[in-house]
NUVEX-964746 format. One line per field, with one value per residue (C-alpha): x, y, z; residue in one letter; residue number from 1. Coordinates in steps of 0.5 Angstrom, whole numbers, always signed. Each point is the difference from the previous one (the first is absolute). Example, Ala and Ser with C-alpha at 12.3 -4.5 7.8 and 13.67 -1.06 7.14 Angstrom:
<pts>
x	c(+25_+2);
y	c(-9_+7);
z	c(+16_-2);
r	c(a_s);
k	c(1_2);
</pts>
This chain:
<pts>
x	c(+0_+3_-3_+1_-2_-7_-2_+3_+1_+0_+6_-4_+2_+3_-4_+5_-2_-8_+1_+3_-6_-5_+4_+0_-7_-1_+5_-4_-7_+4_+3_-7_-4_+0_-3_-5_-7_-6_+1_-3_-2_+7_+0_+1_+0_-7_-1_+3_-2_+6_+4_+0_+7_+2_-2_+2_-5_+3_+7_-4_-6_+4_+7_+3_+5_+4_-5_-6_-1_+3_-2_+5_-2_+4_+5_-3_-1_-7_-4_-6_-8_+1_-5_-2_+4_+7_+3_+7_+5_+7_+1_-7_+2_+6_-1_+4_+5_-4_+4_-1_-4_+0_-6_-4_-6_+0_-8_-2_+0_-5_-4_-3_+7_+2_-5_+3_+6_-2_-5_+6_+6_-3_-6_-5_-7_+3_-8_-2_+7_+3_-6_-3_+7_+1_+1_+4_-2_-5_-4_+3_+4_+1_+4_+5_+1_-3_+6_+5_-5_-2_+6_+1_-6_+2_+6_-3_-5_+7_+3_-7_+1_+7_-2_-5_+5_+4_-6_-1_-7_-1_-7_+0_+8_+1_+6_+1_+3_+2_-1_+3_+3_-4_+5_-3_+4_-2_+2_+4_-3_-2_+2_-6_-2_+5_-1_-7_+2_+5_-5_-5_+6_+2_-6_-2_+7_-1_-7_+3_+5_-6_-4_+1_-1_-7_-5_-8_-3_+4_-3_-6_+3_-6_+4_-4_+5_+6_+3);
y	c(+0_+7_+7_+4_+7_+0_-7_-7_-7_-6_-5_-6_-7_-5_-7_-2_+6_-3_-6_+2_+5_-5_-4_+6_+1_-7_+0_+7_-3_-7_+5_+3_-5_-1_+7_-2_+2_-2_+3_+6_+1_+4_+7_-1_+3_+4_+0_+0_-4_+0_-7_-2_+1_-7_+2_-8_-5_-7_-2_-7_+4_+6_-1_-5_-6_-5_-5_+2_-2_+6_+2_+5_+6_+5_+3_-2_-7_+0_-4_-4_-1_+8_+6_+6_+0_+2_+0_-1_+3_+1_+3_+1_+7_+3_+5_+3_+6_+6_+7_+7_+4_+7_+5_-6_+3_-5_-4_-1_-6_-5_-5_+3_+2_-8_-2_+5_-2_-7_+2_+5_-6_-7_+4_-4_+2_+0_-2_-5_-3_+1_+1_-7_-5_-7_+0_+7_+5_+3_+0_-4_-6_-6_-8_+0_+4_-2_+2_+5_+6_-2_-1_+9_+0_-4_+3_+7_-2_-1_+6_+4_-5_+3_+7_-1_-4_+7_+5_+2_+1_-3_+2_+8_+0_+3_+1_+3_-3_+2_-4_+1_-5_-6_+1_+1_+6_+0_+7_+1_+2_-4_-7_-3_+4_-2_-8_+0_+3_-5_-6_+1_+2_-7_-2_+2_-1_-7_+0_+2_-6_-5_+3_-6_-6_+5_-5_+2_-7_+4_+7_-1_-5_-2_+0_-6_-3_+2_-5);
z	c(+0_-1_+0_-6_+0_+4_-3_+1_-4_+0_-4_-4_+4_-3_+0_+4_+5_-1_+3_+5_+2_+0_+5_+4_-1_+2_+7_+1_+0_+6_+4_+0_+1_+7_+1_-5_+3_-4_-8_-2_-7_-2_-4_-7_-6_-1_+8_+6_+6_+4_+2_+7_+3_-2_-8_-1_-1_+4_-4_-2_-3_-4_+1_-5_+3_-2_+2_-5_-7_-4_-8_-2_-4_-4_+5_+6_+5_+1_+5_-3_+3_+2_+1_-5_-6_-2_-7_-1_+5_-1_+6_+1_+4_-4_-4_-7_+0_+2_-2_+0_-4_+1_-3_+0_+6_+7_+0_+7_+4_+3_-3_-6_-1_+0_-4_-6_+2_-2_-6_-4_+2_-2_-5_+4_+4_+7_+3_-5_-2_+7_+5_+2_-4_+3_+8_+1_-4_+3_+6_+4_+0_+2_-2_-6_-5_-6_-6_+1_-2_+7_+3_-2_+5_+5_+1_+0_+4_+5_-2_+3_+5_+3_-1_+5_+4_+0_+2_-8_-1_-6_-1_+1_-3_-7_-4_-6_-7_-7_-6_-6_-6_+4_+5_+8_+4_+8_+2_+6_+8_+6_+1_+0_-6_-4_+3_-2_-6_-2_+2_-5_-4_+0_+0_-7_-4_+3_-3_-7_+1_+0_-6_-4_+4_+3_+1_-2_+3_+8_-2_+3_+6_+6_+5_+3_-4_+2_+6);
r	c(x_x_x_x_x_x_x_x_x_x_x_x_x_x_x_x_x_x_x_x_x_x_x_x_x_x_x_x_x_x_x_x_x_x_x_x_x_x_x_x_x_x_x_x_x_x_x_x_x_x_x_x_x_x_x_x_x_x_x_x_x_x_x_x_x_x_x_x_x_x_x_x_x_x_x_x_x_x_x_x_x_x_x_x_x_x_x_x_x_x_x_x_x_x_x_x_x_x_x_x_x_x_x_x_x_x_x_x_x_x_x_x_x_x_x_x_x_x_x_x_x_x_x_x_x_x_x_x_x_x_x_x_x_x_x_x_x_x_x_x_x_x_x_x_x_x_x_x_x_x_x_x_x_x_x_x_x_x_x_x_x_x_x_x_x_x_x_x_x_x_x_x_x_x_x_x_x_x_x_x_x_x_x_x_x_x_x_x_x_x_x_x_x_x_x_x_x_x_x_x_x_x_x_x_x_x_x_x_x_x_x_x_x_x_x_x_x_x_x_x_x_x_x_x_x_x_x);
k	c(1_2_3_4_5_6_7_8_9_10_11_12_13_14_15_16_17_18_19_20_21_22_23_24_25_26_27_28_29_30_31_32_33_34_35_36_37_38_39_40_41_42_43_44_45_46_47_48_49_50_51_52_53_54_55_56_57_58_59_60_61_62_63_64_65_66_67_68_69_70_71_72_73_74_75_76_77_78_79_80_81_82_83_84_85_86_87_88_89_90_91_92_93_94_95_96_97_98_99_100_101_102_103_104_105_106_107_108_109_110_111_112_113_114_115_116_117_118_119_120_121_122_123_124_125_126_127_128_129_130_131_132_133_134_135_136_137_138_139_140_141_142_143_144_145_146_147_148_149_150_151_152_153_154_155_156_157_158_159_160_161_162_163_164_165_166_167_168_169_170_171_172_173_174_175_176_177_178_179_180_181_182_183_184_185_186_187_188_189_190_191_192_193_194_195_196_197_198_199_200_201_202_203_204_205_206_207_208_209_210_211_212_213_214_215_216_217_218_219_220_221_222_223_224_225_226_227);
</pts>
């Protein structure tokens, strides 16, 4: 992460960097467990309903592990029998380079901004693409994800999870970004600015990485179904 002039950027990982965030996410979500109280229905993409302190769902349920029958997708281990949909991931969080763009007017944050951030990155409609996709994507969540779209959500529905960890109010916080060349800038400020930012940063280039492999049969996923 580096600052440049008020705004700040983000290097592109590298495959190897992807798989190493997801073993992060899967370690954060066993160290979490034990705090774990019963799961509420996690922020996501078009609402925010904010995770409980422990953001993970039990490591047996959410949290892929050696022992599980495993289905690979493009860039991303994913776990199978899993809740609302995901396509596929690289690292289902990371982003692609962001850079500055002076003279380009900053958009202000919050949840409508990430639904423009998600509809000018990846050309889709964030409610109808986005709003109800497998088992993350969404209202709430539960179960394994379903491809590495749905792993985007997941992850993100942790990244939220861990600002609340730190006192960020991810419902009231905005931001403000600049967009430009389909490039994503989030603006330099507050911490938790710049965190939520980056959050749903993350979330839309990894969401644009799993365009290919989006699967219509998990756009409209019940939710009863994710386990």
């Amino acid at each position: 992460l580096q600052n440049v002039g008020t705004h700040f950027s983000l290097s592109p990982p590298f495959a190897d960097e992807e798989a190493e965030a997801l073993r992060d996410e899967v370690t954060h979500c066993a160290e979490n467990e034990q705090q774990r109280q019963d799961l509420n229905p996690c922020s996501h993409i078009l609402r925010v309903q904010t995770c409980s302190s422990s953001a993970c769902p039990p490591l047996s349920r959410s949290c892929p592990t050696n022992g599980e029958n495993k289905e690979e997708t493009p860039g991303f281990p994913q776990a199978a029998g899993q809740e609302k949909g995901q396509v596929h991931v690289g690292q289902v969080c990371s982003p692609r380079a962001v850079v500055c763009l002076p003279g380009v007017r900053a958009v202000p944050g919050g949840l409508l901004d990430l639904k423009s951030m998600i509809e000018k990155v990846t050309g889709k409609s964030a409610l109808t693409n986005y709003g109800f996709y497998g088992c993350y994507c969404g209202w709430g969540g539960r179960g394994t994800p379903k491809d590495g779209t749905d792993w985007c959500c997941w992850v993100h529905d942790r990244c939220y999870g861990r600002l609340e960890e730190k006192g960020c109010h991810i419902r009231t916080q905005s931001y403000k970004y600049r967009f430009a060349q389909g490039l994503v800038t989030c603006e330099y400020g507050p911490l938790c600015q710049m965190q939520l930012c980056t959050c749903d940063w993350k979330l839309v280039y990894c969401l644009k990485r799993n365009l290919r492999s989006y699967n219509p049969h998990y756009q409209y996923f019940p939710n009863i179904l994710c386990s």
